[in-house]
N, C-alpha and C positions, 0 to 999 in steps of 0.2 A: 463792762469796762470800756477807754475809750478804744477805738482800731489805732493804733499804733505801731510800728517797728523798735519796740523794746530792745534796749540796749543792755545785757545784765551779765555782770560782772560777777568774776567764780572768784575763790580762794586761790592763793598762790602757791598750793600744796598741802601737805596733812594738815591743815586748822582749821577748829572749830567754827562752822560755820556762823553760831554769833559773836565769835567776835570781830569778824570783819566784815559781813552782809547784815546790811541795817532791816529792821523788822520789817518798814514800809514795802519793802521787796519782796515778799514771801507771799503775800496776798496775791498780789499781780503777777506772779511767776507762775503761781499754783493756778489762776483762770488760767492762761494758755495753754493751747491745746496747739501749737505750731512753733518749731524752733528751728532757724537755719545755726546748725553747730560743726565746729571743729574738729570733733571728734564724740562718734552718737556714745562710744563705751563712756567716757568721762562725763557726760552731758549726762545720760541719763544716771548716774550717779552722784552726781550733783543734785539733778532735783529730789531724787529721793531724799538726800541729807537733807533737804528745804522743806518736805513734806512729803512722809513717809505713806502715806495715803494718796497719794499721784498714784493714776493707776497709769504706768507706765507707758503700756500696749496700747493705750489706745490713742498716743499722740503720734505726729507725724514729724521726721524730721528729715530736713533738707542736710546734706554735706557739702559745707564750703571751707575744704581746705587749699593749703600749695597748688593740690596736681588739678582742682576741678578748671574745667570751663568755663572764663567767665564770660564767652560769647550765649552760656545756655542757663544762666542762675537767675534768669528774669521769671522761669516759673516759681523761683521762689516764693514770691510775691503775691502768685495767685490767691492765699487764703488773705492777705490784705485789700486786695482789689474787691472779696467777697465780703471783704465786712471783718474780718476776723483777727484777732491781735495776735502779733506775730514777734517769738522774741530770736534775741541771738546770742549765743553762747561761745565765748572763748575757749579753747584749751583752759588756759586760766588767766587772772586778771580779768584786765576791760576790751570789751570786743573790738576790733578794729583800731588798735593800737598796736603798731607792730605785730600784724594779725589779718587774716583776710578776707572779714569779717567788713573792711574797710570799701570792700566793691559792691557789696548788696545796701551800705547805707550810702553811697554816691546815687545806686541807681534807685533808689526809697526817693530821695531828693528829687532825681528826674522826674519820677512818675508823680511826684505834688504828695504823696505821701506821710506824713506826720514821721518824724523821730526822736527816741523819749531816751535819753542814758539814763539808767538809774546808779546811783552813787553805790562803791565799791572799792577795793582793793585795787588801785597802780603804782605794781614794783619802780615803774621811773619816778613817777612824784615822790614815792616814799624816798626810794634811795635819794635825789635832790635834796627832800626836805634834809634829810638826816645827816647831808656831806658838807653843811656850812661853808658850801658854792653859795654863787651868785645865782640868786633863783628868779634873778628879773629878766634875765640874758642869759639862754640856755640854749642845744639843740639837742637833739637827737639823732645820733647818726646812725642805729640798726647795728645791722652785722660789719665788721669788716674784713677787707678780702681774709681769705685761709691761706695764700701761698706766703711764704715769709718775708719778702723782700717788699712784696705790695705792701703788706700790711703794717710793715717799719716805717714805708714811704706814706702810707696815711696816718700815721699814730703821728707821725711828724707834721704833719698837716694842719691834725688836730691841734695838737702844741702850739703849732703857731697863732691856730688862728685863736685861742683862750688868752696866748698872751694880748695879740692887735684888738682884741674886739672885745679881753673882758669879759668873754664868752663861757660857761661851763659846755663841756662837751660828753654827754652821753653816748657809750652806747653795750652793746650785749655781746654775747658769743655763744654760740653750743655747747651746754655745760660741760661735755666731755675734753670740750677744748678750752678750756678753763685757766688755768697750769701755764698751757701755751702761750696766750693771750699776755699773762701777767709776765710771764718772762719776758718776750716780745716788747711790754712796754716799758720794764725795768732798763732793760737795755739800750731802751734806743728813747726815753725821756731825758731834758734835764734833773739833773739832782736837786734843784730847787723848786721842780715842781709838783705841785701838788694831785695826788692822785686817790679817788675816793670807792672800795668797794662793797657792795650792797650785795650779800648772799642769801638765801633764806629767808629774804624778807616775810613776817608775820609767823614763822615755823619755827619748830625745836631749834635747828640749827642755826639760828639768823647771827649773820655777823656783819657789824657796820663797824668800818676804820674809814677816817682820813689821816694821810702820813705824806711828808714829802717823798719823793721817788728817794733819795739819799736815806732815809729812816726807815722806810721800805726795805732796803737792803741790806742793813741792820738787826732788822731784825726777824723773826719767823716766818714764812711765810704762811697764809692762813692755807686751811685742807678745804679747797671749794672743787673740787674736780669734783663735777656728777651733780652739782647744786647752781639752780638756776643762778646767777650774778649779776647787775647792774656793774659798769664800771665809768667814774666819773673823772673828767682832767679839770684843772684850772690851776691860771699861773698864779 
């Protein structure tokens, strides 16, 4: 196969792996014998779901999560420099996407190195497609702050800047702080704004609404504490 820094995208939680890892991925996963991953317990049960005939022990894998160094993840790269194809695995979803996974293919780039994404499961695109936002004009904005006063002052932000620019605004929370988030936004959105969330995506539990903030309030709110979430604005 060719030397490449394979980009390969996991499940977004308990689903079956075909239904959302296309076949073409299963070949190329199962030659590599090097993986810079996320976390080696979910990585390496991952590939087994892909192919249960991986003999596990004899791959090598690099950890690049939060806490690593990335003054020292250039040895990563070493078995690409040797010829060797080398993949990277998220927690879950697409690697280096909200993920940090995003500094070993910056430095792939530096070194003139090839980088290959192979197609998969992303909870933003899905959630996007599925919030009938505007999917031409979108951002992404990650976490925001946790203290409550910040994070009213940027949900406000957000708001405006969906209304000036026509913008949809993405972004995520800690699933534990889930609950918080959605109050947070209830509170300090207009009632006329539109607000869209993506839980579960591809899993048992998956729940996709758009509702104005005012309908929102009306009615139930959904049970997402502990479930990863996508949360989307537009005016």
């Amino acid at each position: 196969m060719e030397t490449a820094l394979y980009l390969i995208p996991t499940t977004l939680g308990d689903t079956d792996i075909e239904r959302v890892i296309p076949g073409y991925n299963w070949s190329i996963i199962s030659a590599i014998k090097y993986f810079i991953v996320e976390n080696v317990r979910s990585a390496r049960r991952f590939l087994k779901k892909i192919d249960t005939s991986i003999d596990i022990d004899s791959l090598t894998f690099f950890v690049l999560d939060e806490h690593t160094d990335l003054m020292k993840i250039e040895p990563f790269l070493a078995p690409l420099k040797a010829g060797f194809a080398t993949g990277v695995i998220s927690e879950a979803g697409c690697p280096a996407v909200a993920d940090p996974g995003a500094a070993i293919v910056a430095l792939a780039h530096k070194k003139g190195f090839r980088v290959a994404p192979l197609a998969g499961p992303s909870s933003i695109i899905m959630a996007l497609m599925a919030s009938g936002f505007n999917g031409q004009n979108f951002a992404f904005n990650g976490y925001l702050p946790a203290k409550p006063d910040a994070r009213a002052q940027r949900i406000k932000q957000l708001e405006s800047r969906a209304y000036k620019e026509k913008q949809t605004q993405i972004f995520i929370e800690a699933p534990y702080r889930n609950m918080q988030l959605l109050s947070s936004l209830l509170s300090s959105l207009k009632g006329e704004t539109k607000l869209g969330i993506a839980a579960g995506i591809t899993c048992g539990e998956e729940y996709i609404r758009t509702k104005s903030v005012s309908e929102w309030k009306k009615s139930p709110l959904p049970e997402i504490n502990k479930i990863p979430a996508i949360f989307l604005l537009y005016a």
